[in-house]
SEFIFI-889226 format. One line per 8 residues: for each residue z, y, x of N, C-alpha, C. Coordinates in steps of 0.05 Angstrom, whole numbers, plus 5000, padded with zeros to 4 digits. Each point is the difference from the previous one (the first is absolute). Layout:
BEGIN
Z:Y:X:Z:Y:X:Z:Y:X | ...
This chain:
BEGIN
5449:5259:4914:4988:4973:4999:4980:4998:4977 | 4982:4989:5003:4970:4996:4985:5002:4970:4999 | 5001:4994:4967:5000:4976:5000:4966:4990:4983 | 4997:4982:5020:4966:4983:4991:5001:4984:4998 | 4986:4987:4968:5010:4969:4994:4972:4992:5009 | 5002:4966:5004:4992:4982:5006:4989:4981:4979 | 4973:4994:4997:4994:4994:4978:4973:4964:5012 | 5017:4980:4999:4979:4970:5014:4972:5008:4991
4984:4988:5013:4983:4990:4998:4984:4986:4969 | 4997:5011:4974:5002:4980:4975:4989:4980:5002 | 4978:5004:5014:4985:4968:5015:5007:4976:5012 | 5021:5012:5018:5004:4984:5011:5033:5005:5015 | 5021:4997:4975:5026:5026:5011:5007:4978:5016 | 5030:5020:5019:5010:4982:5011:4985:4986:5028 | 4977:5004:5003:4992:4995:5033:4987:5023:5013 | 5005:5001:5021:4999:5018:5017:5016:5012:5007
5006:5008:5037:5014:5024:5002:5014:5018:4987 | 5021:5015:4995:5016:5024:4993:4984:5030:5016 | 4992:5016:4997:4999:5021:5013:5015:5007:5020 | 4990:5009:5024:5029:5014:5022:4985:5016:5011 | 5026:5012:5020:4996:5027:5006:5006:4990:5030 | 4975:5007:5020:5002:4983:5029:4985:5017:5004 | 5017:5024:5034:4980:5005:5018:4992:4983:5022 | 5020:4985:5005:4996:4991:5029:4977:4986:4987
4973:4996:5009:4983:4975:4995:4991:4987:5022 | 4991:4967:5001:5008:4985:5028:4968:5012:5013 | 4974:5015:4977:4979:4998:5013:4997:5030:5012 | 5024:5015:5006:5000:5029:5009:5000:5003:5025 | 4996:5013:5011:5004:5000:5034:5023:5005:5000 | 5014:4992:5018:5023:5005:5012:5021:5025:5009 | 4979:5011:5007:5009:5040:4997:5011:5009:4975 | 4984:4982:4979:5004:5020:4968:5033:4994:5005
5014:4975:5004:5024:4994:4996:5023:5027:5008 | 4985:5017:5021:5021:5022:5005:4983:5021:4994 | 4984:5008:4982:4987:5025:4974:5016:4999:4981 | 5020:5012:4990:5007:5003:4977:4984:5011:4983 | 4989:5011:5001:4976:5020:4983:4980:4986:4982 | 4988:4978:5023:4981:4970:4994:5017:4987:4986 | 5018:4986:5010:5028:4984:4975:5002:5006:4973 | 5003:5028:5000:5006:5010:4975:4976:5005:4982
4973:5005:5006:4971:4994:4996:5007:4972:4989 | 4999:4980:5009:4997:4975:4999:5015:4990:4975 | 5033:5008:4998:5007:4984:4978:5008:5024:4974 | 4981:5025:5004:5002:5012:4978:4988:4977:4976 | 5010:5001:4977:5002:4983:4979:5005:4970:5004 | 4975:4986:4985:5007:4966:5012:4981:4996:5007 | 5000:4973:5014:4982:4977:5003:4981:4978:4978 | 4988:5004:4993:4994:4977:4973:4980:4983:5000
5014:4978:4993:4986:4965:5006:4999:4987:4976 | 4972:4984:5006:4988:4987:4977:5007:4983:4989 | 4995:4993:4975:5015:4977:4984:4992:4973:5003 | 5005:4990:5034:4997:4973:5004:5027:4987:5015 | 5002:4973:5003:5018:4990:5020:4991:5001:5021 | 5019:5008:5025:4998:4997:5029:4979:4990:5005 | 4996:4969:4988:4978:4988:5022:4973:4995:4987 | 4991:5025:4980:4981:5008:4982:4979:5014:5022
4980:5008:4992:4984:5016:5011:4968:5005:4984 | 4997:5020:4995:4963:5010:4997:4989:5012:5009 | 4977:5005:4999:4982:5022:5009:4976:4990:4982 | 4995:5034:4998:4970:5009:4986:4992:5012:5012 | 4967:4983:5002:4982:5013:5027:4978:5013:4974 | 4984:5027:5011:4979:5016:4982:4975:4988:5007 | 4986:4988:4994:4983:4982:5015:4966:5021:4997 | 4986:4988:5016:4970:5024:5006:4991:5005:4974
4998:4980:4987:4985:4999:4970:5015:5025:4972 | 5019:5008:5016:5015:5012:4976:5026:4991:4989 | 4997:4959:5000:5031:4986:4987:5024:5001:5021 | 5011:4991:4985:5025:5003:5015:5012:4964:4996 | 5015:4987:5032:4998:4975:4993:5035:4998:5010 | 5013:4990:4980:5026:4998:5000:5006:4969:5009 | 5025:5004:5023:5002:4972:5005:5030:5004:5006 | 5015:4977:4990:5026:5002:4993:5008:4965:5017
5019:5007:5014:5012:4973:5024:5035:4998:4983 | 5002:4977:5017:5031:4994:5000:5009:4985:5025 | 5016:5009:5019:4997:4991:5024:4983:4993:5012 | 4977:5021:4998:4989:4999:5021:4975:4989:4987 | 5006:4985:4981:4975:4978:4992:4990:5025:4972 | 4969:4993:5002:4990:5012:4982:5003:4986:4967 | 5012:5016:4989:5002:4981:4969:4969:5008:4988 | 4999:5028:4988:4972:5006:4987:4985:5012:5009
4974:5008:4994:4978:5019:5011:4990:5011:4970 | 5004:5021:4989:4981:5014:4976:4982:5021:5014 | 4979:5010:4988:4979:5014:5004:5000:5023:4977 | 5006:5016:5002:5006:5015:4973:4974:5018:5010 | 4979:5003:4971:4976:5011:4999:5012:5023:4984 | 4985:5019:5011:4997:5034:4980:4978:4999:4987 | 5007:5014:4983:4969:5011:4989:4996:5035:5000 | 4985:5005:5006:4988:5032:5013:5021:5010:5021
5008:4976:5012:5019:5008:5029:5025:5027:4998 | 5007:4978:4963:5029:5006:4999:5018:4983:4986 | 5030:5004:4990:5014:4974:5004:4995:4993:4968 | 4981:5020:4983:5001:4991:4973:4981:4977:4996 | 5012:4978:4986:4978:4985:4981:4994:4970:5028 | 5017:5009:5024:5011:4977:5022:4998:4976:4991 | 4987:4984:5013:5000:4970:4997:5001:4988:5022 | 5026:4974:4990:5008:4980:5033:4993:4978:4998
4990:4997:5023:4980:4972:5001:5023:4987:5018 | 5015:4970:4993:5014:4992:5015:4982:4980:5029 | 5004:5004:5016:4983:4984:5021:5022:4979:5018 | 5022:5000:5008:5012:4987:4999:5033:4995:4993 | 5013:4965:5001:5032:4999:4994:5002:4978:5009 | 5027:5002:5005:5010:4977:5009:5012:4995:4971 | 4991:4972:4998:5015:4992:4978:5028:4988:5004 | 5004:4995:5023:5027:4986:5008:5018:5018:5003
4997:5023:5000:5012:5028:4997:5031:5003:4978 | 4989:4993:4982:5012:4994:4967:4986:5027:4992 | 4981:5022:5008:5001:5024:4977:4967:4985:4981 | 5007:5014:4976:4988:4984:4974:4971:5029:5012 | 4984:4982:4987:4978:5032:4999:5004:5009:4978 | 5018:4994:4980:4997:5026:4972:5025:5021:5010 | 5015:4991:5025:5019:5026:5022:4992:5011:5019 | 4970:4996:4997:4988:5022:5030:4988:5026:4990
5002:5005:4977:4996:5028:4995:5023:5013:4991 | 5016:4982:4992:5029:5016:5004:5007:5009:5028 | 4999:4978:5008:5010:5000:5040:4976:5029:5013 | 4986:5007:4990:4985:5021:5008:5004:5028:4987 | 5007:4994:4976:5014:5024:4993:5018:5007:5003 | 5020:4991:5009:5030:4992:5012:4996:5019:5031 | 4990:5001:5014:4998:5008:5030:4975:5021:5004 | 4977:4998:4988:4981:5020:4990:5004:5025:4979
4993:5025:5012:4990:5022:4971:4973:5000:4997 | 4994:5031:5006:4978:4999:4985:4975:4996:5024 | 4977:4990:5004:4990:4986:5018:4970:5011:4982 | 4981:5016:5033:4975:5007:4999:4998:5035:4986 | 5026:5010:4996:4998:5029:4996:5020:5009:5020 | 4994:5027:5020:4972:5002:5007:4986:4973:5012 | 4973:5001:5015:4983:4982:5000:5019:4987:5024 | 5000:4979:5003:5022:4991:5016:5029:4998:5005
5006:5015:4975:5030:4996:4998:5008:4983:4990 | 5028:4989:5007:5005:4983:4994:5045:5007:5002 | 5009:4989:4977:5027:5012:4984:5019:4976:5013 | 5023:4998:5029:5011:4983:5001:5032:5004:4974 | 5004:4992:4984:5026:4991:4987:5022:4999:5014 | 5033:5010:4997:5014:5000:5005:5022:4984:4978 | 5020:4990:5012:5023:4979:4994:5015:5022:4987 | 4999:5015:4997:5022:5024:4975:4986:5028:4999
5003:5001:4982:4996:5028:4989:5019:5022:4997 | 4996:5021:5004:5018:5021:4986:5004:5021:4983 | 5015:5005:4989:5011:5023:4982:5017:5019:5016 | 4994:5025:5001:5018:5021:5019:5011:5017:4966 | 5017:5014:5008:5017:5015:4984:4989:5017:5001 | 5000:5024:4966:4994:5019:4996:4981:5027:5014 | 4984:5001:5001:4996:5025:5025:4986:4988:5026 | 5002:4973:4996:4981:4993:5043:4990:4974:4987
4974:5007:5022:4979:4983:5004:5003:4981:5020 | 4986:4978:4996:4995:4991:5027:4974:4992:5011 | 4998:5002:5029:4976:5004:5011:4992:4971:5015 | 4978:4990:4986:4991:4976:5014:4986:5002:5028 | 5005:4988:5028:4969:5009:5022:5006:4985:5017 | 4986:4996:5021:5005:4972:5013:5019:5011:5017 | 4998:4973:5027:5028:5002:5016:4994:5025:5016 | 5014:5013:5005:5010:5021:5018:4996:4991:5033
4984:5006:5016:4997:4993:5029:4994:4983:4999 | 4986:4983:4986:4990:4973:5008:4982:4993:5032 | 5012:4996:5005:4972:4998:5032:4990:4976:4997 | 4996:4975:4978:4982:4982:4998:4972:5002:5010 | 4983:4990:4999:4975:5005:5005:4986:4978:4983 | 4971:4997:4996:4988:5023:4988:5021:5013:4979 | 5000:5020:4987:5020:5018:4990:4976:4999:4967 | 5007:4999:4979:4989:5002:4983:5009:5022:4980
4991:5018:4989:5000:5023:4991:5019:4996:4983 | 5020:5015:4978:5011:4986:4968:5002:5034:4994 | 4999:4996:4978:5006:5031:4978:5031:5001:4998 | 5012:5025:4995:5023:5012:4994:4992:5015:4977 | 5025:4988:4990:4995:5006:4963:5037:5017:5001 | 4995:5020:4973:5030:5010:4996:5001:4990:4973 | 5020:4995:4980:4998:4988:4978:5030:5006:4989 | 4996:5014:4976:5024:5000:4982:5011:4975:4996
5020:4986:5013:5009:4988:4990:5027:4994:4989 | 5008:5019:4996:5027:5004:4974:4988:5002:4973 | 4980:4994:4994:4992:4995:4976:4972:4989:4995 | 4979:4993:5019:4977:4988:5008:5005:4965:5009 | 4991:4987:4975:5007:4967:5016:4979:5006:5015 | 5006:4992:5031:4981:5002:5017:4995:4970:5019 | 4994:4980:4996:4993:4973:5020:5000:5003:5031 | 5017:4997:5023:4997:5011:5019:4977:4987:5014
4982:5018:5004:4978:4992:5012:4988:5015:5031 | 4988:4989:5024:4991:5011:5019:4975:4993:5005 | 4986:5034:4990:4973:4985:5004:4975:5010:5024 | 5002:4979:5018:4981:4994:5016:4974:4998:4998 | 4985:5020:5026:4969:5001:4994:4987:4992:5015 | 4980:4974:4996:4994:4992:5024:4968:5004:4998 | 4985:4994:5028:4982:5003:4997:4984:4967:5009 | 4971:4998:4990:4991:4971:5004:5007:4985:5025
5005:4975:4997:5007:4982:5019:5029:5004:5009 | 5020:5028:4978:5023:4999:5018:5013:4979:4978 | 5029:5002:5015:5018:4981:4976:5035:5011:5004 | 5014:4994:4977:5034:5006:5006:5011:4983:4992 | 5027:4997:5010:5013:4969:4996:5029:5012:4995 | 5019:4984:4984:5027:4998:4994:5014:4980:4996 | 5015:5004:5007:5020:4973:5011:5028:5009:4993 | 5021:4973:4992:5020:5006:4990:5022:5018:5012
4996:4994:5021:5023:5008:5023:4988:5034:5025 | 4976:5011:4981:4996:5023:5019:4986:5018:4975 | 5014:5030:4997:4993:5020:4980:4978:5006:4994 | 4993:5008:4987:4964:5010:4992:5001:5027:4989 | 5028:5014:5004:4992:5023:4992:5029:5015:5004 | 5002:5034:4985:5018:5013:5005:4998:5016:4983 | 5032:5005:4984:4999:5017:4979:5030:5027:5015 | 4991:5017:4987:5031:5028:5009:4996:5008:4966
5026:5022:5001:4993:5004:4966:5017:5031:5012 | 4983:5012:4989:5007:5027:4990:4996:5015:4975 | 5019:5031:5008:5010:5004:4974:4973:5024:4995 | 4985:4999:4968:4990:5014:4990:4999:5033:4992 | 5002:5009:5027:5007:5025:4995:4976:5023:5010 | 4998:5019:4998:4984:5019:5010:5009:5019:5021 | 4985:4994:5017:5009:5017:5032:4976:5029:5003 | 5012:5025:5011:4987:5015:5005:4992:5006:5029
4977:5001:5015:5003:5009:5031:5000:5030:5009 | 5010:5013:5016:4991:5022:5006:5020:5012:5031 | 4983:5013:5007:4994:5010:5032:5030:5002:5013 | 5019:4991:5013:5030:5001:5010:4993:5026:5008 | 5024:5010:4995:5011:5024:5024:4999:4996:5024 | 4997:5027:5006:5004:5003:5032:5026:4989:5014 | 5014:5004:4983:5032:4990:5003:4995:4971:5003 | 4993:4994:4983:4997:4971:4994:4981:4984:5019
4978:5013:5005:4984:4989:5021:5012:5002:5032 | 5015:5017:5004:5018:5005:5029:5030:4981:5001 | 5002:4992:4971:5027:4990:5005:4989:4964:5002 | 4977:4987:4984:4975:4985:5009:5007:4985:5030 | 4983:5032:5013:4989:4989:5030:5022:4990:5010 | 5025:5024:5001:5027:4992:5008:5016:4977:4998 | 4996:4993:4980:5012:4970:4991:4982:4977:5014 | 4972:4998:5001:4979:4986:5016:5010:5004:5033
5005:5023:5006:5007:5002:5034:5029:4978:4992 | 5015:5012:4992:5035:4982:4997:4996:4973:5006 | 4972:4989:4980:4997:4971:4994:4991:4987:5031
């Protein structure tokens, strides 16, 4: 047993999802349900969801000009609109132009750059990327990493690219982050109640490859005919 602690959100602890470990998913075809192979693909490590309530939701669209325009709802209803400007079309030296709020909302505007750092990383490195935040972080024990990358089989569409990162984290504070690369006019959205990403953790070791035996390659095929 491999034990991995669980570490809130500092931003914002306490909301969001728990991590899980789910093959069946409702947006799979129906076949996968009798693949064990796909199953086990699916809920290798967890599931991980962002640090909002259920009936939360954002999306950041990469807009033609280079900015990136963040818009953050609550049932459905749009609360804010920020415009976050780069400078040399990266996320250093960023400035947010608020464009709109609901003031009936209750959020203060000296909490919308919290509320953005809260659910956002790092945003405009590479050119279009953009860092969704996760509701816990982790620490793995001695010896294993864990590996951040998006969902596994997603058959969504449009399908948006994200990086897989490996990261010491038995001793690396690491922010769990998924970061998405979009290109102009695209956009990604997260919502309380559907994952934005996928972490597995393995153990830091060094593997050697080299050519099976003949033995080994005949006893192989044999086991493949059995199967």
């Amino acid at each position: 047993m491999v034990d991995v602690k669980l570490v809130p959100n500092a931003l914002r602890p306490g909301v969001g999802l728990l991590p899980t470990s789910e093959g069946r998913r409702a947006w799979l075809p129906q076949q996968s349900r009798f693949c064990p192979v796909l199953e086990d693909g699916n809920k290798m490590g967890f599931l991980v969801y962002p640090p909002l309530h259920e009936d939360e939701t954002f999306q950041v669209r990469f807009e033609e000009d280079g900015n990136f325009r963040f818009t953050f709802y609550k049932q459905k209803q749009v609360v804010l609109t920020v415009l976050k400007r780069l400078s040399a079309g990266t996320g250093e030296g960023a400035t947010d132009e608020l464009v709109t709020l609901d003031e009936q909302s209750g959020l203060k505007r000296e909490s919308i750059t919290r509320l953005m750092n809260t659910v956002l990383g790092v945003v405009g490195a590479p050119i279009g990327g953009v860092g969704l935040r996760g509701a816990h972080d982790f620490i793995t024990p001695p010896g294993w990493d864990t590996i951040y990358t998006g969902m596994l089989n997603d058959l969504n569409r449009p399908h948006v690219p994200v990086l897989t990162v490996q990261v010491q984290t038995d001793w690396f504070t690491h922010p769990t982050e998924f970061r998405y690369v979009l290109q102009p006019g695209e956009a990604v959205s997260a919502s309380g109640y559907a994952p934005i990403g996928q972490v597995f953790f393995v153990p830091r070791t060094e593997l050697s490859v080299e050519l099976a035996s003949e033995e080994e390659q005949a006893k192989f095929a044999q086991d493949l005919d059995q199967y």
